[in-house]
N, C-alpha and C positions, 0 to 999 in steps of 0.2 A: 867473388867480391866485386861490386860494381865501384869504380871508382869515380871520380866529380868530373874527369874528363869524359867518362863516358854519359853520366847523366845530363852534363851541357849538351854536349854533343845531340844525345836524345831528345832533349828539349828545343833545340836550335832547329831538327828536324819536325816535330809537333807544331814550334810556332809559325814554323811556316807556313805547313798544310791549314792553320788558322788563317796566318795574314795575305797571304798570297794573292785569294782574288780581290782584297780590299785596294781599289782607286788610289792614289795620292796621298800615302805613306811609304815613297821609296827607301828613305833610310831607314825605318824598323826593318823594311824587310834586308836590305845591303846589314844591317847588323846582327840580323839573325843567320847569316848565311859564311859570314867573315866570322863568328863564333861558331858555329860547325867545322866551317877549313881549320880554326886553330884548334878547335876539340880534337879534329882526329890528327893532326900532327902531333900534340902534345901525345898521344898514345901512342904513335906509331915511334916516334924517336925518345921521349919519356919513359913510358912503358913498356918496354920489347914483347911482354909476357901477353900483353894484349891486343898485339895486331890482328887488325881485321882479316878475316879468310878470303882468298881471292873469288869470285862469283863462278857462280854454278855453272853458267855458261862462258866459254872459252871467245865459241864462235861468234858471242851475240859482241863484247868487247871488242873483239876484229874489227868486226863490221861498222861498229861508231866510231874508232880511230879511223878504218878507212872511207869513211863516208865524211868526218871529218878534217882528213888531211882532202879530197877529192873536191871540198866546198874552194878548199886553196886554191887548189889547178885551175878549177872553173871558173878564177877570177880572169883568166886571160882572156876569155870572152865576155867577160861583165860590164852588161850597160854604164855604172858608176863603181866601180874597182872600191874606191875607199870606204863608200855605204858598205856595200859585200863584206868588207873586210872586217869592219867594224859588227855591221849581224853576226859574221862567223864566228869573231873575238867575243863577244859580249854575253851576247842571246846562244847560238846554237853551243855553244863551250858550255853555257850555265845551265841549261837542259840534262847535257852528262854529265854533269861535276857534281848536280842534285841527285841523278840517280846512283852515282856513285857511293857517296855520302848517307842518302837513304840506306843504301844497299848495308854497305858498310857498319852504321849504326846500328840497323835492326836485325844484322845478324851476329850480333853480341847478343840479344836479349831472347834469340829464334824457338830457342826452348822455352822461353816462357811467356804464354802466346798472352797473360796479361800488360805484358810491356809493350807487347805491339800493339793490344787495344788502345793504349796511353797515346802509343804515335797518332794512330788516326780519328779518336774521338774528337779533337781540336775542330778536325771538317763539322762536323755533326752541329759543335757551338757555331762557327761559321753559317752554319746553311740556316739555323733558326735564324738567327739575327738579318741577314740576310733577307730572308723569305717573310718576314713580319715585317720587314721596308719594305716590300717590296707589296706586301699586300693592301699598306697604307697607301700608298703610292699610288693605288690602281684607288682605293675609297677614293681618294681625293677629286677625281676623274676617269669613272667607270666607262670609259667608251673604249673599246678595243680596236686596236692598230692604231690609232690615234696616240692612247697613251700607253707605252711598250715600256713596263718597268724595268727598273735598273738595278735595283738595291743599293749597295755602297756601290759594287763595280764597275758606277759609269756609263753603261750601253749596256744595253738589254741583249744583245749575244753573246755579252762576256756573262752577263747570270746566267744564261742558258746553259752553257758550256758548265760551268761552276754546277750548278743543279744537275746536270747529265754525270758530271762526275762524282758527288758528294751523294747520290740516293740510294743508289747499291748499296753504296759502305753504310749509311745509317740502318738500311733493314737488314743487312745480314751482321755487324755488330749490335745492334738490337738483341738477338737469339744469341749471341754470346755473352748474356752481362747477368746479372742480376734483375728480379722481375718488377724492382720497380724503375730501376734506369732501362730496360725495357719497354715498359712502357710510354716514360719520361720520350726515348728515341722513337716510339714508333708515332708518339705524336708530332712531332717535328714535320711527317711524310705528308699531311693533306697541306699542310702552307707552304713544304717546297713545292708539290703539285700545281698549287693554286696557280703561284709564282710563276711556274714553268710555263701553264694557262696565257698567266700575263704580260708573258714574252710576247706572245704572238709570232714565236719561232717553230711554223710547222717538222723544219730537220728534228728542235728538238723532239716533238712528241716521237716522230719514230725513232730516235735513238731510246725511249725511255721502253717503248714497246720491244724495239729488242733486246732490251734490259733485261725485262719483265716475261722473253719468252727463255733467257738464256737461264735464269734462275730458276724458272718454271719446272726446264725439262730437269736441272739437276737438282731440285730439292720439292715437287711437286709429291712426291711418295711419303716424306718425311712431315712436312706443314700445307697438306691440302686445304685445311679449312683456312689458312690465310691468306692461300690466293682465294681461292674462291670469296671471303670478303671484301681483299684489296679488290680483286676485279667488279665487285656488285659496287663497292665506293667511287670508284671511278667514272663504271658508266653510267651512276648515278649524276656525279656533278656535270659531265659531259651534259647529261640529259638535260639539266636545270640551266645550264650556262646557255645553251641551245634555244632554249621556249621563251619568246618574245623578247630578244635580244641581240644585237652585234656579233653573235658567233660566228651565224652564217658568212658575214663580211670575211671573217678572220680566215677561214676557210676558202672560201675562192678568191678572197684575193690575190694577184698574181705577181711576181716576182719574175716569171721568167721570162720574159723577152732581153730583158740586161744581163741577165745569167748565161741565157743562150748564147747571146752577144762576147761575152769574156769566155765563154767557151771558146768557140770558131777562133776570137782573137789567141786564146793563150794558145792551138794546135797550130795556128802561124807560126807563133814564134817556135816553138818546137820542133817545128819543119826547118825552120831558117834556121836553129841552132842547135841540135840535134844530140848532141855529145853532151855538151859542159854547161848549155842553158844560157841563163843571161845575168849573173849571180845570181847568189845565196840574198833573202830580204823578203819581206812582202813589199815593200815599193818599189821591187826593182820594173816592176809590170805596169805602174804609171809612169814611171821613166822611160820606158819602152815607148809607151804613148802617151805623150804628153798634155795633149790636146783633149783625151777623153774623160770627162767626166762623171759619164753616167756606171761606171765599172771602175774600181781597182784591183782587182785579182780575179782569177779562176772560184767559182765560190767550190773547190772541189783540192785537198789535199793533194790526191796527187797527180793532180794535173799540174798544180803550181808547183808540186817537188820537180815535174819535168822542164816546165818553164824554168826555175831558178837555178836548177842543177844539171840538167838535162836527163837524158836517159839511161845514163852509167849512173848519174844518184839517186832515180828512182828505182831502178835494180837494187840497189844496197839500201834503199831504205825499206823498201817492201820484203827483203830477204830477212833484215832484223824484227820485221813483227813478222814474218810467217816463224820462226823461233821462238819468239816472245809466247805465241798461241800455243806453237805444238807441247811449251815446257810448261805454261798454266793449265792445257786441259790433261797430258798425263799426269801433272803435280795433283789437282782436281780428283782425278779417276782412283789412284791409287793413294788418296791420303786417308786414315781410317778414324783420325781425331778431329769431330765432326766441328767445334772451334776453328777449328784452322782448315779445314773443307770451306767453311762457312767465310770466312775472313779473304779466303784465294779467290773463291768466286765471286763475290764482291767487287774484289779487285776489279779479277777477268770481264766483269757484268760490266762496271762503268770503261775499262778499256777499248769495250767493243764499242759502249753506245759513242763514245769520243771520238770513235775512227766513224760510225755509222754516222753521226751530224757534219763532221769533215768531210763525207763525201757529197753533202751539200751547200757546203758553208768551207773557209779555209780560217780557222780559229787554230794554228797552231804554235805560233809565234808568242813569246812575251809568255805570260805565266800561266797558260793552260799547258802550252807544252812542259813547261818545269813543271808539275803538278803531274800531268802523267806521266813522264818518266821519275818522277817520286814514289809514286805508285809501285811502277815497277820494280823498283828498285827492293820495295818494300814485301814485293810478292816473291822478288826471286831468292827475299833472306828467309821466308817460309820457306820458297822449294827445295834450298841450298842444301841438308841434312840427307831429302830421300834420293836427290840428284845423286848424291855421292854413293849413295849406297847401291843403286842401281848402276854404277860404271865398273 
């Protein structure tokens, strides 16, 4: 029996993965979020009978309370102590408290893997709406790098990000619905592509490709003829965007001499502060240098986890995703309800391309990071069931 605590709770979770990457409605989202924390209080101390099960993994919750408490410590070397304090309070607390929450929620529903499509189809309406802005946006002013679409989200790397994370999940929920929402999702994929195009964020395209090679190896036996069309569609439009056109621009244009530049800089500061960084923040690195303009961060995850944290929080953050992978590709390997095979790799497909665009780009702050570890949260109340039964 589901009760209305948990169906808020559910929906609190949904509207998020909806509103998340939308600009300039902070309080819908603070109100869907402050309706999640009291859904699951109301059940945890309401309903006894309905507590959520503790996560699958032991180790992986270690490691974010102490990677967590270790952003504390590293305030005593923090360029601006109160900024740190405040990122740590706010933003990196609201990253775990979503995955928690997701976790939480979806594994009430984990046997019945229609209520988990409920959670994440929200993305799927997101990314249309989205990517038809986003395609108008480019009609308006068809010249690329010039005009770097946005969508709703403001900056054309925050769609990037949003689109690297929302394409997995629409083609592999796609194959789990019904054949005409089916197809309804599989049309969605040429205008987030386009979209992605109209970034003009080369990281993204290779995160989509190793999207695209992750899904390949595990379901290339099962739906060959749909790569094989996705890939002819593809190099199709590459082709056309290609022939007497700005593509080539998009393409060699360069980016990296400032990148190189915040490189060298961010391995200074690492040098000079080696342990505890310089706080937790993405601005702690203009702070750092104040004077520089042309750079504000490492464009590179975790190089700025070493810069912010130093190299005790990059240890503990690289140790909670080598976990995160080893329990998505055994959950993967041995799961035999091809729904929910379907729904994990997904997951795993957009969590890799997320980490692959961060290692050229540093998008993980503010609501990309809530977003994937919502994700995850959402994958580890799939894995929770065979976890158990394998210990």
């Amino acid at each position: 029996m589901v009760s209305s605590s948990q169906r808020l709770g559910a929906l609190s979770i949904a509207g998020l993965f909806f509103i998340l990457p939308f600009s300039d409605i902070t309080t819908l989202k603070e109100i869907f979020l402050i309706t999640g924390i009291l859904s699951f209080l109301s059940i945890k101390f309401l309903h006894s009978d309905m507590k959520a099960a503790p996560s699958s993994n032991r180790q992986l919750n270690i490691l974010i309370i102490v990677y967590f408490i270790w952003g504390f410590i590293a305030l005593m070397s923090a360029i601006d102590p109160s900024y740190s304090f405040d990122e740590l309070a706010f933003k990196m607390s609201r990253q775990y408290l979503l995955y928690f929450l997701s976790f939480s929620f979806a594994s009430m529903f984990c046997a019945d893997i229609e209520k988990i499509k409920k959670l994440l189809l929200p993305v799927a309406l997101a990314t249309i709406i989205m990517s038809l802005y986003a395609c108008f946006q480019f009609y308006q002013s068809p010249v690329f790098m010039q005009n770097r679409v946005t969508g709703f989200t403001g900056a054309f790397y925050r769609l990037a990000v949003f689109l690297i994370l929302s394409v997995p999940l629409i083609l592999t929920l796609a194959y789990t619905t019904s054949s005409r929402l089916k197809w309804a999702l599989l049309m969605v994929l040429p205008f987030a592509f386009a979209a992605l195009v109209f970034t003009s964020v080369r990281a993204a395209w290779i995160a989509l490709f190793i999207e695209t090679v992750i899904l390949f190896f595990i379901f290339f036996k099962t739906y060959r003829k749909t790569f094989v069309l996705g890939i002819t569609a593809i190099s199709l439009i590459f082709i056309a965007l290609a022939y007497h056109s700005e593509y080539k621009n998009l393409v060699i244009h360069g980016t990296e001499r400032p990148r190189l530049k915040a490189f060298d800089l961010s391995l200074e500061i690492v040098r000079t502060h080696p342990l505890t960084g310089i706080g937790y923040g993405k601005k702690t690195f203009s702070k750092y240098y104040p004077d520089l303009y042309e750079v504000r961060h490492a464009h590179n995850l975790f190089v700025n986890t070493a810069v912010e944290l130093g190299s005790i929080g990059l240890i503990i953050f690289i140790s909670m995703l080598v976990i995160i992978a080893k329990d998505f590709i055994k959950a993967i390997k041995r799961e035999t309800v091809l729904d929910r095979r379907l729904i994990l790799s997904g997951i795993f497909a957009s969590l890799t391309g997320f980490l692959t665009l961060n290692l050229f780009d540093y998008m993980y702050h503010g609501w990309p990071g809530q977003m994937f570890w919502m994700l995850i949260g959402i994958g580890y109340a799939l894995i929770k069931p065979y976890a158990e039964t394998s210990n």
